[in-house]
N, C-alpha and C positions, 0 to 999 in steps of 0.2 A: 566670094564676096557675100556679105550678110546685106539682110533689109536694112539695119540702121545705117551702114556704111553708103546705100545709095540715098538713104533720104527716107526712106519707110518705115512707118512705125508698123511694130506687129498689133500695137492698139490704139485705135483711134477714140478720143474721147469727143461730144456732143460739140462742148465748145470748141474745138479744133475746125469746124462745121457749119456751124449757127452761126444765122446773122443778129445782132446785135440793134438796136432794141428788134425783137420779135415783130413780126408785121402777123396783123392779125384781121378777121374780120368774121362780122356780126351776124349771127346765122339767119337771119330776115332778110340780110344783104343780096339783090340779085348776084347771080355768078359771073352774071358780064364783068363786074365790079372786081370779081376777086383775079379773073384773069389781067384785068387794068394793073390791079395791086400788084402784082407777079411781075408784068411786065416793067412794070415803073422798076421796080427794087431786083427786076434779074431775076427771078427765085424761081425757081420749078414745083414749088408748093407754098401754100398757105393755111394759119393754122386758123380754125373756124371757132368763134369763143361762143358762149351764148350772153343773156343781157349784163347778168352780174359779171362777166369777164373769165367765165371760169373756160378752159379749153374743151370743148367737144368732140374734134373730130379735125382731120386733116382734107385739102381739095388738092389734088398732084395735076401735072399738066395729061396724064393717063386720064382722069377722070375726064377732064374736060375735054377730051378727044372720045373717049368711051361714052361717056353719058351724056356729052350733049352735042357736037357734032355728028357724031357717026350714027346717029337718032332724028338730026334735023330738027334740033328742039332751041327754041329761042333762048340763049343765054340768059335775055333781061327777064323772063318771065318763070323760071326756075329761081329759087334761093339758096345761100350757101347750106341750109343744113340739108 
């Protein structure tokens, strides 16, 4: 049995993936906020813009176990960038 015949592509493309509009947020933005935004929309990442909109940098729910729980560091007083 091949991968196409159960359902698998041997390449997956972005939008096969990506949610639809992009959920995004503003690198000033506490990070409590961006976990909110994650949670509201499902997502296990978020993509961090800066003021013009341009994309900067991504925050995954690792990050926010690694850098701010497992540090004991207040979500609201850290920023997304």
């Amino acid at each position: 049995m091949t991968m196409a015949e159960i359902g698998i592509r041997a390449r997956m493309l972005v939008k096969d993936i990506m949610t639809s509009p992009v959920i995004t947020i503003d690198e000033d933005e506490p990070v409590n906020k961006a976990a909110q935004l994650m949670d509201q929309h499902n997502l296990g990442c978020i993509i961090v813009t800066s003021k013009q909109g341009k994309p900067l940098g991504i925050i995954t729910e690792r990050d926010l176990v690694a850098r701010v729980l497992a540090k004991n560091t207040l979500p609201r007083k850290l920023t997304a960038k």
